[in-house]
N, C-alpha and C positions, 0 to 999 in steps of 0.2 A: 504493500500500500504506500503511493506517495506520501510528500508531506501535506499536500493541497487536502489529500482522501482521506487523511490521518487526522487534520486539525478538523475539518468536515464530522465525519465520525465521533468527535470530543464533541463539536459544538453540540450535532443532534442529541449525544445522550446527556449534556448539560441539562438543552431545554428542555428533554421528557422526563428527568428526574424534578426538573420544577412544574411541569405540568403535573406529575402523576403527586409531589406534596399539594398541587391544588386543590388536584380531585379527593386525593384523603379527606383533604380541611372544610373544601368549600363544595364538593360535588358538582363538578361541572356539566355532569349529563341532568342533571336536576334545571340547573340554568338554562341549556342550550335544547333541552326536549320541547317541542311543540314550537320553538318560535322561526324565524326566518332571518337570515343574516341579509340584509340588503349588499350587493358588489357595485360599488359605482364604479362604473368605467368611463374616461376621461376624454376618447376617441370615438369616431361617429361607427355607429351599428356599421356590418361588414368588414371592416377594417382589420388590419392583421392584428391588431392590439384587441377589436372585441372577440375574435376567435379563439384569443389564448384566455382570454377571458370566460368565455361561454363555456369553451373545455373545462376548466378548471369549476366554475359553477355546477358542472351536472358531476361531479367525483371529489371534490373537497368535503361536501356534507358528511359523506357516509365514514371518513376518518376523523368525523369532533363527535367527541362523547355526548349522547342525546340525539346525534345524526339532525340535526336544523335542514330546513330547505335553504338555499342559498339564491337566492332571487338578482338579475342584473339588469340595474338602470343606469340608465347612457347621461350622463351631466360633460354634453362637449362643450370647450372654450377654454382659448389662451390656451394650446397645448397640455392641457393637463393643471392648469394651474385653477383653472377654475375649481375641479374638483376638490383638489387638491388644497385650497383654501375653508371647500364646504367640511371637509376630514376635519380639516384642524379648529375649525371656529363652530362648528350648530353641530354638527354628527353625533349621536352619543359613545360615550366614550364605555361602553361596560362589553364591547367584543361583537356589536349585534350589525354594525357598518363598519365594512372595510371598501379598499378601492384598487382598482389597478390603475395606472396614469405612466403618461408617458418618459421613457426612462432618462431622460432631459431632466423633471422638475426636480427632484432633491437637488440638481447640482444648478438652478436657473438665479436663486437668488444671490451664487457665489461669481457666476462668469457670466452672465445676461441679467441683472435686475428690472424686477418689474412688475407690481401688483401682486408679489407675493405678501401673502397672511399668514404665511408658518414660518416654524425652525425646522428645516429641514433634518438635523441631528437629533430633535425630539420625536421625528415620527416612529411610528413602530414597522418596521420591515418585516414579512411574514414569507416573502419568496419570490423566486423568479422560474417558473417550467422554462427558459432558456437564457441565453446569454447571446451575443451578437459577436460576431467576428466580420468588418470589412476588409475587402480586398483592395487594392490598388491593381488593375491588369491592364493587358495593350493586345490587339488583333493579332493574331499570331503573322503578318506578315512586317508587322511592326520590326525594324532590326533594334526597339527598346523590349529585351525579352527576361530580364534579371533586373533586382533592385541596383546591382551596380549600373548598368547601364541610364538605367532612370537616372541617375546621380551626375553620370557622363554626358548624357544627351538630349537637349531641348525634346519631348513628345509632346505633340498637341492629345491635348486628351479635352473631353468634355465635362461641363459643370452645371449645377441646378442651383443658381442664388437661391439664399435660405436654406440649403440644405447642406446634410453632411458633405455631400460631394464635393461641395467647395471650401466649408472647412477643411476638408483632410485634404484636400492639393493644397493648401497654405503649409496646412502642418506637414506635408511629408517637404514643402519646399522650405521651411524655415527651421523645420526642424532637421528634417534629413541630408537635405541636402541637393534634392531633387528638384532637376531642370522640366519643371512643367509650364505649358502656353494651355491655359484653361480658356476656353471656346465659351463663352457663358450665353445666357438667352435660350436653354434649354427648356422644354416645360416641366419635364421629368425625367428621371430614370427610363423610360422607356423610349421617350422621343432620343434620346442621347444612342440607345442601343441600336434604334435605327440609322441612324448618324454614325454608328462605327458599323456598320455590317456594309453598308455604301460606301465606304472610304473616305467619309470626311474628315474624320478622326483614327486617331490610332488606341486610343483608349479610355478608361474611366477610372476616377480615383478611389473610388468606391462605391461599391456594393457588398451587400452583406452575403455571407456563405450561406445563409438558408435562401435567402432571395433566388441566389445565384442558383440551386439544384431545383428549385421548384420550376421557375421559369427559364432559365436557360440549360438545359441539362445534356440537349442534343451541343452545345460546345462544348461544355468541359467531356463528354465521349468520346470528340471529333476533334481534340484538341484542337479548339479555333483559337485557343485565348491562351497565352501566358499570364500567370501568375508570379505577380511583382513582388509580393508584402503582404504581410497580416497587420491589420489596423486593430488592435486589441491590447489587453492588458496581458493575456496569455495564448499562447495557441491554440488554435483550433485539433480536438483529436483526429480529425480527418489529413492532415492537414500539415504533415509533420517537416515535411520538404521546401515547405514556403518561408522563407525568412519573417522574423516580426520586426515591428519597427526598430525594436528596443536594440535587435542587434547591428542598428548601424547608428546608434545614438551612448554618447561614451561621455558625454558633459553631463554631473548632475543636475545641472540647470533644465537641460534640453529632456532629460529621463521625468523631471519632473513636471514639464508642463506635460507631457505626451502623457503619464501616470494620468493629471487633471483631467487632460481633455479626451481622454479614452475612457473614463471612468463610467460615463452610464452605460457601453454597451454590456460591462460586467451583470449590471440591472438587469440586463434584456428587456421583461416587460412586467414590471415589480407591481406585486402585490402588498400594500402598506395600511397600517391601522391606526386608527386617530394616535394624535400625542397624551398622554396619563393613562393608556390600557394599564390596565393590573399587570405587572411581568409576566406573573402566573398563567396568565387569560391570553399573552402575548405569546410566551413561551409554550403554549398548547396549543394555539392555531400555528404556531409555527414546526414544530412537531408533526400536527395531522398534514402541513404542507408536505413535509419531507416523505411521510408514508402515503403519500398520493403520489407521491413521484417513483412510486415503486410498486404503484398497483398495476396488476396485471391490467386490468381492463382498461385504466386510463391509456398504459400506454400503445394499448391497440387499439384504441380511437385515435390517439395521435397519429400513429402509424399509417391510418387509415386516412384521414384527412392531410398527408402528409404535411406532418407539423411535426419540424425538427425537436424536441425535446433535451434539454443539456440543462439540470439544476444548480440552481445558486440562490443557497442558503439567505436565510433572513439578515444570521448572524452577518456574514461574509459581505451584505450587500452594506448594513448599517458600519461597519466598518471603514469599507471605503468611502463612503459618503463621510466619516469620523476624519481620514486622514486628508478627503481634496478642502476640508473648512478647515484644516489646520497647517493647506500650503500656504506658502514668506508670501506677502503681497507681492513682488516680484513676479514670482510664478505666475499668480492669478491674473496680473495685468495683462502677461504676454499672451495667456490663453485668450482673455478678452478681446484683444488683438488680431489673433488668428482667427478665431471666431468674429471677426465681425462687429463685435460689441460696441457703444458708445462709451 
């Protein structure tokens, strides 16, 4: 067992040795019998955020003591932060509304401010069914087909203002090292992929590894595409031959904005509980989180709706969120920068 799998393992039986003192003290199937957890999700119905959402809704119940129906209403606005505000200010706080929201907002109020009404350190983190890993790639007739290359030689690749795509060509350019001409005026993600299947481009700075096998899957077969880099905090287990950023980045300066500003795909698509839940109440849905990630049946609906699944802890998520609000202002500014921020 790694160390990742090893401290993982520590945390889960932390939190079930405090859920199972709850249920001693307080009986928590007493509490959670007969009523319904409201999930506010943060993201409009359809969205890849309310899928992992809705998944999770019909298999989280049946691992909290008392087995609650778990009901999902859609509160969109401001990316997540609407929600994300109703969590922390009107919601009740005894375990009965939780939320999933976009994996941006715990880190919006540090590197984008703006209408936030929490402390993101104070919320409660309950889990993530996956984590996000982008790529940086280029058409396979590209002669930029290695991150060294990237580093070497100007590639026009495409971009989507407001989006990742164009934060991470900043950051692989300021922080890496990388000679990128970003093409911007894309609508999205998809208009761009037809933009590089045509030759207008040579490639794109990111998309994510679930994106990427869902919808493109006849290229990575057909090897159409070179892969450049993993835009992550850790590698993808698929994945092992891709360089990550981190190994072309040797300054701790440069390691720690990239740490900051890669920080929410660690989230993936984070499930969080109002600020003052009981530990106890916290450390018990977060527990039942963990044993849903290990139910047979959940994960063949996943499988079945192909919806990549890769878990990250409550503990592990509240963590990082702990250590990008206690990067040197230094850090944060530069992120701010990369990103776009005022």
């Amino acid at each position: 067992m790694g160390k990742a799998a090893g401290w993982r393992a520590f945390a889960f039986s932390c939190a079930w040795a405090a859920a199972l003192s709850c249920a001693q003290a307080q009986a928590p199937d007493a509490f959670y019998k007969g009523r319904t957890i409201d999930m506010i999700v943060g993201s409009e119905a359809g969205s890849g955020y309310d899928a992992y959402a809705r998944l999770v809704a019909a298999h989280l119940g049946k691992q909290i003591p008392g087995r609650p129906n778990i009901l999902v209403k859609q509160m969109v606005g401001a990316g997540g932060i609407v929600a994300t505000n109703y969590l922390a200010r009107i919601a009740p706080r005894d375990g009965t509304t939780i939320a999933q929201v976009q994996n941006t907002v715990p880190f919006q109020p540090l590197v984008a401010p703006g209408g936030e009404q929490f402390d993101a350190t104070k919320l409660g983190y309950i889990g993530s069914a996956n984590s996000e890993v982008a790529l940086a790639f280029t058409w396979v007739t590209s002669p930029t087909a290695t991150l060294e290359d990237l580093r070497q030689r100007e590639t026009i690749m495409a971009g989507v203002i407001g989006s990742i795509s164009a934060n991470y060509a900043r950051a692989l350019t300021d922080l890496a090292g990388a000679k990128i001409r970003l093409i911007t005026g894309y609508a999205g993600a998809g208009q761009a992929m037809l933009a590089l299947e045509k030759g207008e481009i040579e490639g794109y700075p990111a998309l994510f590894w679930s994106t990427f096998k869902s919808t493109k899957p006849d290229w990575l077969a057909q090897k159409k595409v070179h892969l450049l880099v993993q835009l992550a905090l850790k590698k993808h287990p698929e994945l092992p031959d891709v360089p990550l950023i981190f190994d072309a980045l040797h300054e701790p300066g440069d390691r720690a904005a990239a740490e900051l500003l890669l920080a929410p795909q660690l989230a993936g698509r984070p499930f969080i509980a109002p600020p003052g839940l009981a530990p106890e109440r916290l450390a018990l849905l977060q527990h039942a989180f963990a044993q849903m990630m290990m139910d047979p049946d959940f994960l063949a609906e996943a499988a079945r709706r192909n919806m990549e699944v890769q878990f990250t802890a409550g503990e592990e998520i509240a963590a990082v969120v702990a250590r990008a609000y206690a990067s040197p202002p230094d850090v944060i500014a530069r992120v701010r920068r990369i990103s776009g921020a005022p």
